[in-house]
py3Dmol code that shows the C-alpha trace and the ligand (Angstrom):
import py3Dmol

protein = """\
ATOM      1  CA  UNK A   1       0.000   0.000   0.000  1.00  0.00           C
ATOM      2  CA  UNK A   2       0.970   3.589  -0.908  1.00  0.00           C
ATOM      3  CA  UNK A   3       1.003   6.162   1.082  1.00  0.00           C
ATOM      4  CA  UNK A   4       0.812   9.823   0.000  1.00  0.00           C
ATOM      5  CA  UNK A   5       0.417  12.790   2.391  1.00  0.00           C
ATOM      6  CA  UNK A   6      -2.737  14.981   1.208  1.00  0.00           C
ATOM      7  CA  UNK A   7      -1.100  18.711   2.285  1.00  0.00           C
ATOM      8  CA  UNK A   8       0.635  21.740   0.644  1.00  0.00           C
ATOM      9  CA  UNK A   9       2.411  22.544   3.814  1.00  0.00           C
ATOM     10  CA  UNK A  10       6.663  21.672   2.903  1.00  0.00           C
ATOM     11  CA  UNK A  11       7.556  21.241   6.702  1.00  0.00           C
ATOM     12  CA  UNK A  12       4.465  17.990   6.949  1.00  0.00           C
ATOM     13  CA  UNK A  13       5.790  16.794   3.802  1.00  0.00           C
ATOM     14  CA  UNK A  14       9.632  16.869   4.690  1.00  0.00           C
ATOM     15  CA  UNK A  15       8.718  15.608   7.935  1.00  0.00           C
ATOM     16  CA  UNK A  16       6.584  12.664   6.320  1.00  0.00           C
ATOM     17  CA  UNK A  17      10.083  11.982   3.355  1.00  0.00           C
ATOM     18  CA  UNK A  18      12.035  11.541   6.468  1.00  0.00           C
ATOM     19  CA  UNK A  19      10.201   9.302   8.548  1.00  0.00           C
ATOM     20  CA  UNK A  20      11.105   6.715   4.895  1.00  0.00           C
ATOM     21  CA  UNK A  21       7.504   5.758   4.109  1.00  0.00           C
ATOM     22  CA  UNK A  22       6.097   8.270   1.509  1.00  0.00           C
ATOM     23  CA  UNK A  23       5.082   7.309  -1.398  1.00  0.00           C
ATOM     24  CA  UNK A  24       4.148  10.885  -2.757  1.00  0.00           C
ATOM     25  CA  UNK A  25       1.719  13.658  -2.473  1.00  0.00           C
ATOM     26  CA  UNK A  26      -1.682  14.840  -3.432  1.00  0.00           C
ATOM     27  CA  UNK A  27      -2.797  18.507  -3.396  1.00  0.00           C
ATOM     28  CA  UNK A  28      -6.077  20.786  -4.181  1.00  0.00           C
ATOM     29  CA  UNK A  29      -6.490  24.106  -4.633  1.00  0.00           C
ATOM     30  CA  UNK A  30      -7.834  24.674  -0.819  1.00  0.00           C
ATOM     31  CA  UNK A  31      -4.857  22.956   0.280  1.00  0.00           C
ATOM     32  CA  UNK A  32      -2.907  25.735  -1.340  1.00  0.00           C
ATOM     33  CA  UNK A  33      -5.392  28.282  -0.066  1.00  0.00           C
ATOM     34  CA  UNK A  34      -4.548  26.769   3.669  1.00  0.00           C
ATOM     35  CA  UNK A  35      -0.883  27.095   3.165  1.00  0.00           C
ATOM     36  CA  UNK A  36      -1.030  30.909   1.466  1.00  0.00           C
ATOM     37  CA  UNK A  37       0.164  29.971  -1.937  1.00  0.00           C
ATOM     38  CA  UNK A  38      -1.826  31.590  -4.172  1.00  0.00           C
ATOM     39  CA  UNK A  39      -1.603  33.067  -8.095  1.00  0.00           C
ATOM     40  CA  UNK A  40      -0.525  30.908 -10.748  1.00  0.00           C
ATOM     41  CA  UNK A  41       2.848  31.360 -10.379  1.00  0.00           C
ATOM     42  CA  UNK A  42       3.203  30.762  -6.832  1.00  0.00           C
ATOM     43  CA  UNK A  43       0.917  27.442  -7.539  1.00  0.00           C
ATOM     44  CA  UNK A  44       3.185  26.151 -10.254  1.00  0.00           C
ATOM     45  CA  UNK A  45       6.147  26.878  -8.153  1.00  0.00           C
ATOM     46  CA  UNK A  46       4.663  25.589  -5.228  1.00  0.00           C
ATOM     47  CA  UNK A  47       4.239  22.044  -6.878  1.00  0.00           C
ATOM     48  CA  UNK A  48       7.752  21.911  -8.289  1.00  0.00           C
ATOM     49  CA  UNK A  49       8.833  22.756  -4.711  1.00  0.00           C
ATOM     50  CA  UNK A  50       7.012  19.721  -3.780  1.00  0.00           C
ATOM     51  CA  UNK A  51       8.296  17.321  -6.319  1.00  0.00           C
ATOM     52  CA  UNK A  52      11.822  17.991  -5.006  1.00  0.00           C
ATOM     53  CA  UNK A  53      11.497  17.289  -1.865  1.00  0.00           C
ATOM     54  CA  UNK A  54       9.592  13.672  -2.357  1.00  0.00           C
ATOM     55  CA  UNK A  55      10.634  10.745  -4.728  1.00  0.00           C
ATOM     56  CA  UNK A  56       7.176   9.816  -5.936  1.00  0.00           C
ATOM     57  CA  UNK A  57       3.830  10.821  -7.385  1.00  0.00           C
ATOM     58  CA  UNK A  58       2.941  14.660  -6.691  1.00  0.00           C
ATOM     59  CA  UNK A  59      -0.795  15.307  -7.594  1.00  0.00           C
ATOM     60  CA  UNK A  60      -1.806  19.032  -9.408  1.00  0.00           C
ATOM     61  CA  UNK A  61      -5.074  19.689  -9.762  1.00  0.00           C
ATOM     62  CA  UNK A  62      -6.472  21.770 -12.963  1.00  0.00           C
ATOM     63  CA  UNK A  63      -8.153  24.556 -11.994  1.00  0.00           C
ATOM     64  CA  UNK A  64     -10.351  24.890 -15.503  1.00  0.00           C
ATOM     65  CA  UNK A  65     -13.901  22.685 -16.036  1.00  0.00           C
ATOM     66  CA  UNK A  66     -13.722  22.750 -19.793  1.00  0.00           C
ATOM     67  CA  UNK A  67     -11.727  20.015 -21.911  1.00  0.00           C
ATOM     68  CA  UNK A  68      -9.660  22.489 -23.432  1.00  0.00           C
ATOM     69  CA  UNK A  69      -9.032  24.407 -20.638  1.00  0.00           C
ATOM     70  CA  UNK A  70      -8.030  20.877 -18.549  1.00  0.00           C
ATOM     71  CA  UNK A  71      -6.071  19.902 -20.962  1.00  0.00           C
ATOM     72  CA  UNK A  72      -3.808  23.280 -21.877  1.00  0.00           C
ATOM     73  CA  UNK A  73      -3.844  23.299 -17.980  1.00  0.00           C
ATOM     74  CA  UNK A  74      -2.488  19.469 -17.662  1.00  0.00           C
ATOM     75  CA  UNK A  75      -0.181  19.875 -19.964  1.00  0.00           C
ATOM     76  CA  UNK A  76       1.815  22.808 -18.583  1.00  0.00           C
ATOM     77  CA  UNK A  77       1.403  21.082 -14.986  1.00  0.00           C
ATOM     78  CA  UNK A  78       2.813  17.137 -16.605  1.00  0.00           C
ATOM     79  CA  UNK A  79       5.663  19.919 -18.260  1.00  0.00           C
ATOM     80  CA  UNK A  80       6.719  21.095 -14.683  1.00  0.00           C
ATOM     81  CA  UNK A  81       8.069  17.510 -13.376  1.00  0.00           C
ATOM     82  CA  UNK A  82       8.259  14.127 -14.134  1.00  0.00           C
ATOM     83  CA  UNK A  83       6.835  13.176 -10.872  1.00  0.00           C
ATOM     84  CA  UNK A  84       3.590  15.584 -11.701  1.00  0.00           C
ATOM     85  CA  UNK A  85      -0.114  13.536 -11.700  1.00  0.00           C
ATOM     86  CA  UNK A  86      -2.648  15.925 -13.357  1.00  0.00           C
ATOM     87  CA  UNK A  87      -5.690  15.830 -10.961  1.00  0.00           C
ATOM     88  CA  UNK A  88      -8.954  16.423 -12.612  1.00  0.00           C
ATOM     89  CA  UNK A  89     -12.485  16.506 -11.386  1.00  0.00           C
ATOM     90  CA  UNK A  90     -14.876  13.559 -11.803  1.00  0.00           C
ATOM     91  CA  UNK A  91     -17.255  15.393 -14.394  1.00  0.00           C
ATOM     92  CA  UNK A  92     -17.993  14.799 -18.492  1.00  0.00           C
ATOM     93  CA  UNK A  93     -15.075  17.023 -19.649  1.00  0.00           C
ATOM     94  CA  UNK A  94     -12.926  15.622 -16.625  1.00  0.00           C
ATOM     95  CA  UNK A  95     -13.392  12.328 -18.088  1.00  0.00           C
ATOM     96  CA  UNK A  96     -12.922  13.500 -21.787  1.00  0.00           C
ATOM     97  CA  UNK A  97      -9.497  15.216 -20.624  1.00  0.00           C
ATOM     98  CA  UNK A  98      -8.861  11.845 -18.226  1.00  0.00           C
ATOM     99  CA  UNK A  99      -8.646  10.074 -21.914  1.00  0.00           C
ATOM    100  CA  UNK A 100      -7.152  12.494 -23.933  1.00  0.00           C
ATOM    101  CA  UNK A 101      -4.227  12.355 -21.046  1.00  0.00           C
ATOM    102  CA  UNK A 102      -4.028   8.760 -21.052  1.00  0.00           C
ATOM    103  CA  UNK A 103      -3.786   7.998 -24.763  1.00  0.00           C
ATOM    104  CA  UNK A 104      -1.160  10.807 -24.804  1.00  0.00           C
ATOM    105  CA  UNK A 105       1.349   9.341 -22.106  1.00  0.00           C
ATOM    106  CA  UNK A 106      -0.105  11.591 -19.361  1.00  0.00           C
ATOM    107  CA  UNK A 107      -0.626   9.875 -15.765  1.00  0.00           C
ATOM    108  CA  UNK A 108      -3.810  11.218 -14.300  1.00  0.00           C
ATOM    109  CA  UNK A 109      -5.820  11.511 -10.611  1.00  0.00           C
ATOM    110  CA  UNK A 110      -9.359  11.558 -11.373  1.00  0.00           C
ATOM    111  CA  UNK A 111     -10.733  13.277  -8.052  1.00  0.00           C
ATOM    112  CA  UNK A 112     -13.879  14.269  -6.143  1.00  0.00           C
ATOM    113  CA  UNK A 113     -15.073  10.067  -6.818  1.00  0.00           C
ATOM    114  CA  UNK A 114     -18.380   9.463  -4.652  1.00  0.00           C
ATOM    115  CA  UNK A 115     -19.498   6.645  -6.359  1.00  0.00           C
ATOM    116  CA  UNK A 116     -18.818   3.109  -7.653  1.00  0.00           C
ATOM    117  CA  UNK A 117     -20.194   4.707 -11.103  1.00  0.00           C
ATOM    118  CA  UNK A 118     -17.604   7.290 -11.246  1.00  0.00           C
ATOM    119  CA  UNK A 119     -14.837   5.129 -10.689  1.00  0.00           C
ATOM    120  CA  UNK A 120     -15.909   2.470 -13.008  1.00  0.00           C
ATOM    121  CA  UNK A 121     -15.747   5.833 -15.658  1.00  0.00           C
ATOM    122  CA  UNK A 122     -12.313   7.090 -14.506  1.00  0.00           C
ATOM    123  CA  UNK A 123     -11.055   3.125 -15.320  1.00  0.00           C
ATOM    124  CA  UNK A 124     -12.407   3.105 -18.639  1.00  0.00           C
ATOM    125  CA  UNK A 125     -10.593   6.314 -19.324  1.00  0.00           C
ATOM    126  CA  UNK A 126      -7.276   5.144 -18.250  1.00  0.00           C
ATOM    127  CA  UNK A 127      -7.132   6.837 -15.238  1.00  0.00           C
ATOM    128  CA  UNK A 128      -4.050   5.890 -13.322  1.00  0.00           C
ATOM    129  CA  UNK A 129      -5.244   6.869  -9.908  1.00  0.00           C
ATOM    130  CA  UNK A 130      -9.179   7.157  -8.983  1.00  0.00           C
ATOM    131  CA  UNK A 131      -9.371   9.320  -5.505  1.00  0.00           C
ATOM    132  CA  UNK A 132     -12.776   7.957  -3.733  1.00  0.00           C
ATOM    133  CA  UNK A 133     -12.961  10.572  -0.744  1.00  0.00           C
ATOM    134  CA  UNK A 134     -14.394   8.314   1.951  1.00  0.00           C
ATOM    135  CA  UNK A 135     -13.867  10.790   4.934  1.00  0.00           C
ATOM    136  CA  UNK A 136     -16.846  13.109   3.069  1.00  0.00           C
ATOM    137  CA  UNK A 137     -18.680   9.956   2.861  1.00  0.00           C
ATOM    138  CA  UNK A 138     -18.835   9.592   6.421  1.00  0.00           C
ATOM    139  CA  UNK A 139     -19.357  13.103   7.105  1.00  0.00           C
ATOM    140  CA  UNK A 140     -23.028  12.473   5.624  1.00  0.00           C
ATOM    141  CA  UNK A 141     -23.879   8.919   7.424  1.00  0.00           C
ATOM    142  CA  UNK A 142     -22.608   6.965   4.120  1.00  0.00           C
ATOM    143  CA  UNK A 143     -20.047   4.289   4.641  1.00  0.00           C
ATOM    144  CA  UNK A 144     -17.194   5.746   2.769  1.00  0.00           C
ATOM    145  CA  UNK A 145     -15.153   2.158   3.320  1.00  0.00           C
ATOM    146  CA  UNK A 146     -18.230   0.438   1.598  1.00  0.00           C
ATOM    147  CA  UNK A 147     -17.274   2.577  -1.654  1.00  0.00           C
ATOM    148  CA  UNK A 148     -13.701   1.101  -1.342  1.00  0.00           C
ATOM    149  CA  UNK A 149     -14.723  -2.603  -1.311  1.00  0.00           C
ATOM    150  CA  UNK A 150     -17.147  -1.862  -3.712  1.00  0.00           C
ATOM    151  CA  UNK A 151     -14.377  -0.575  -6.294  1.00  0.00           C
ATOM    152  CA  UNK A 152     -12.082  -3.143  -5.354  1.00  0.00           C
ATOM    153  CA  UNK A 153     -14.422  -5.443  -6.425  1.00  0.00           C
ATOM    154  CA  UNK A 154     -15.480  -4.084  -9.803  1.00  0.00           C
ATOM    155  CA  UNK A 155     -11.341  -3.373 -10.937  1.00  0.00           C
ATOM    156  CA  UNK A 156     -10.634  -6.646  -9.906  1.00  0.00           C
ATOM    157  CA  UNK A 157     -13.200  -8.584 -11.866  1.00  0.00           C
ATOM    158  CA  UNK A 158     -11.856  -6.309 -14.867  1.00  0.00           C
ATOM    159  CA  UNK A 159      -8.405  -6.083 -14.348  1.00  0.00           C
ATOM    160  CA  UNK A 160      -8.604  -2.981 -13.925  1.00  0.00           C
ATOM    161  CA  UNK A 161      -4.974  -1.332 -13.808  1.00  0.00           C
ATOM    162  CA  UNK A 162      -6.657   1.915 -12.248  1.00  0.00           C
ATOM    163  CA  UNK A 163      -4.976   2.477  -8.978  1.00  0.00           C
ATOM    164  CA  UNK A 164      -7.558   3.153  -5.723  1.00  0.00           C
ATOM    165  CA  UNK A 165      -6.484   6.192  -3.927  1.00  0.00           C
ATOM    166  CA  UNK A 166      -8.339   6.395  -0.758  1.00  0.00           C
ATOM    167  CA  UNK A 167      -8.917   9.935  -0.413  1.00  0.00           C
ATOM    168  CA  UNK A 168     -10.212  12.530   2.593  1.00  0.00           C
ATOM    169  CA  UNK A 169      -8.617   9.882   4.791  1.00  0.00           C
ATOM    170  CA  UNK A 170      -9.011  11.221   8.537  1.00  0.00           C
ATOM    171  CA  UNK A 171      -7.624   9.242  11.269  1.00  0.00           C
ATOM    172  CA  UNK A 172      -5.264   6.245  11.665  1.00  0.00           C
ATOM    173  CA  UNK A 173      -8.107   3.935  11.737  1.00  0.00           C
ATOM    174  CA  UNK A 174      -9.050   4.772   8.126  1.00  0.00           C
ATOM    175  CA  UNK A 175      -5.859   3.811   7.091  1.00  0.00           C
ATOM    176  CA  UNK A 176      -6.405   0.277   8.653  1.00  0.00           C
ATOM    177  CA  UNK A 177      -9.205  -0.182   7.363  1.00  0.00           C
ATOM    178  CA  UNK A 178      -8.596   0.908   3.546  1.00  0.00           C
ATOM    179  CA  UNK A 179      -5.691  -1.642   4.129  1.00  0.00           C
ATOM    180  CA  UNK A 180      -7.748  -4.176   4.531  1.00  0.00           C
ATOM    181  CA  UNK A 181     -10.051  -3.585   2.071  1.00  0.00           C
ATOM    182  CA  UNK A 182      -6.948  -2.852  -0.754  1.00  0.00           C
ATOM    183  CA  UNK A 183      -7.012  -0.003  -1.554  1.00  0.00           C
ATOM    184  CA  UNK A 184      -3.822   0.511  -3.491  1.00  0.00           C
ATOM    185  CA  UNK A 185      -3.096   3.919  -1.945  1.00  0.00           C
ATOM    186  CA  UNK A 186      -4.258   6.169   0.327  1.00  0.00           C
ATOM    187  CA  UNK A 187      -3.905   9.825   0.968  1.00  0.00           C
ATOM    188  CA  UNK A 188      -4.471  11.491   4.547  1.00  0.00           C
ATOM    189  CA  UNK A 189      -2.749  14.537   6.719  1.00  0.00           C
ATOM    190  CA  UNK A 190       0.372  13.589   8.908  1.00  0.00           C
ATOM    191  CA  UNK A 191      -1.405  12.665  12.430  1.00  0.00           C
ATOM    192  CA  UNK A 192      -3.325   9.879   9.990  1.00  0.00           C
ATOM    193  CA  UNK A 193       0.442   8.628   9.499  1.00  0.00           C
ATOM    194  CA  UNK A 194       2.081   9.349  12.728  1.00  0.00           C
ATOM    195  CA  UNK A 195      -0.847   8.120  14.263  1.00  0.00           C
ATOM    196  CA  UNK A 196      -0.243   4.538  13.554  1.00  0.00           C
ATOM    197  CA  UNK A 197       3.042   4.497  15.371  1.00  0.00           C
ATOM    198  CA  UNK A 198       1.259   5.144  18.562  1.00  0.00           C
ATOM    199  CA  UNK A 199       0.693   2.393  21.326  1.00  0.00           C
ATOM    200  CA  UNK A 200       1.151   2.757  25.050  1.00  0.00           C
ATOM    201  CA  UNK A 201       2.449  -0.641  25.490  1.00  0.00           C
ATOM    202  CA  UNK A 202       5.252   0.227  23.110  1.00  0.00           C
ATOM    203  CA  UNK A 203       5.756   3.574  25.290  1.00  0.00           C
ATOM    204  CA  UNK A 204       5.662   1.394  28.499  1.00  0.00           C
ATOM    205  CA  UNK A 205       7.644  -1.395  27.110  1.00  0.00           C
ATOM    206  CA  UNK A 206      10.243   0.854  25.881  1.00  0.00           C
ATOM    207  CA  UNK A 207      10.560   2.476  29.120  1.00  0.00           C
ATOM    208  CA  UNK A 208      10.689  -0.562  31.232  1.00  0.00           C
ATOM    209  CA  UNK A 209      13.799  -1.882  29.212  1.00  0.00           C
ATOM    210  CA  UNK A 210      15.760   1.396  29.191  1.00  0.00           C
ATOM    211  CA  UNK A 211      15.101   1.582  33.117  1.00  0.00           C
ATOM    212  CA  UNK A 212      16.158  -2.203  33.178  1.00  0.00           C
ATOM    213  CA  UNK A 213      19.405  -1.302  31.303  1.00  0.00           C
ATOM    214  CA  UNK A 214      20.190   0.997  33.580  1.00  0.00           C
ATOM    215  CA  UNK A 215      20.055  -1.316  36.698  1.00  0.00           C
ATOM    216  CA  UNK A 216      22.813  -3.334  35.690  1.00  0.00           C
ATOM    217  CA  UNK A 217      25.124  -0.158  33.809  1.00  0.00           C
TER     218      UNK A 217
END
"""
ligand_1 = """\
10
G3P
O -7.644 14.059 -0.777
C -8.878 14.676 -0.690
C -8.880 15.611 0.414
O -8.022 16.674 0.203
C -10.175 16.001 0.951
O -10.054 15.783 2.280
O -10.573 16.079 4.634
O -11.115 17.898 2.970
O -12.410 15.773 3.004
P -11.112 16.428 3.278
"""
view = py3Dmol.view(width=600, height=400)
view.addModel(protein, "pdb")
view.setStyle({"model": 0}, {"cartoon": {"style": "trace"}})
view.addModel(ligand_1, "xyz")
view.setStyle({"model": 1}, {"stick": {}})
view.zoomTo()
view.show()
């Protein structure tokens, strides 16, 4: 399993690189907002910023709702680094650009996926990553895990090479659970990550050896 860090803030993402387990990074444009970056300019060189301080995937999401505005957008976003994924919204001329990127050698996030439906679209247009945001499930008393298995489910009896991106991930136990379920990758903030370190038996077992150690040195 994946995992990406879903923020725009450099100091999370540096701290996530070093822990060793990042797989990459996805961003949206109230990300940015959160972190201060805005203007084009900024945005562009706020991604690049991004790409060099992780090895893997870096998700940049168009801005435009129109095919040929995604795709003059997508374009100058794939130009900025190799490790750029163009993020477009689940919509008709998302899905148009989704296609035009993949039959032109363009890896693609296809985001804002609520349904089973949706995803099953994103697959047939070659997305590489479909971004189910389960946490915004939840937040309106619909199992956002549910949508995982269900996905799972339909790429695998497809062979789907699509890659599940659990998205709006919240808390540790979302993590463990998408797991479970395989999802290929899943995207949260950095207490989701750090948060699975945490047990107090590992606290109080660590702390019972060092005083041990010290007894007999
Ligand atoms: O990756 C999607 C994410 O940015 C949305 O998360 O917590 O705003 O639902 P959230």
């Amino acid at each position: 399993m994946k995992f990406f860090i879903d923020t725009a803030n450099l100091d999370q993402i540096r701290e996530a690189q070093a822990l060793g387990v990042l797989d990459g990074v996805t961003t949206n444009p109230s990300l940015m907002a959160k972190e201060g970056i805005t203007g084009a300019n900024n945005i562009l060189k706020h991604y690049v910023d991004i790409c060099n301080i992780v090895d893997g995937d870096v998700s940049a999401e168009v801005i435009a709702t129109d095919f040929e505005g995604m795709v003059r957008e997508g374009e100058a976003l794939a130009a900025l680094h190799p490790q750029i994924v163009v993020k477009l919204p689940m919509i008709a001329d998302g899905i148009k650009a989704c296609k035009y990127f993949s039959d032109n050698g363009i890896r693609t996030n296809m985001t804002l996926v609520f349904s089973a439906g949706q995803a099953l679209l994103a697959a047939k247009a070659g997305a590489t990553y479909v971004s189910p945001f389960i946490g915004r499930l939840d937040d309106i008393s619909t199992d956002g895990l549910h949508l995982i298995s269900e996905i799972r489910l339909i790429y695998d009896n497809y062979e789907f090479e699509t890659e599940i991106l659990a998205a709006s991930v919240r808390h540790t136990m979302h993590i463990i659970d998408c797991a479970k379920l395989g999802a290929d990758v899943m995207t949260g903030p950095l207490s989701s990550i750090i948060g699975l370190l945490k047990h107090p038996l590992t606290d109080s077992g660590l702390a019972q050896f060092l005083a041990d150690y010290k007894k007999g040195n």
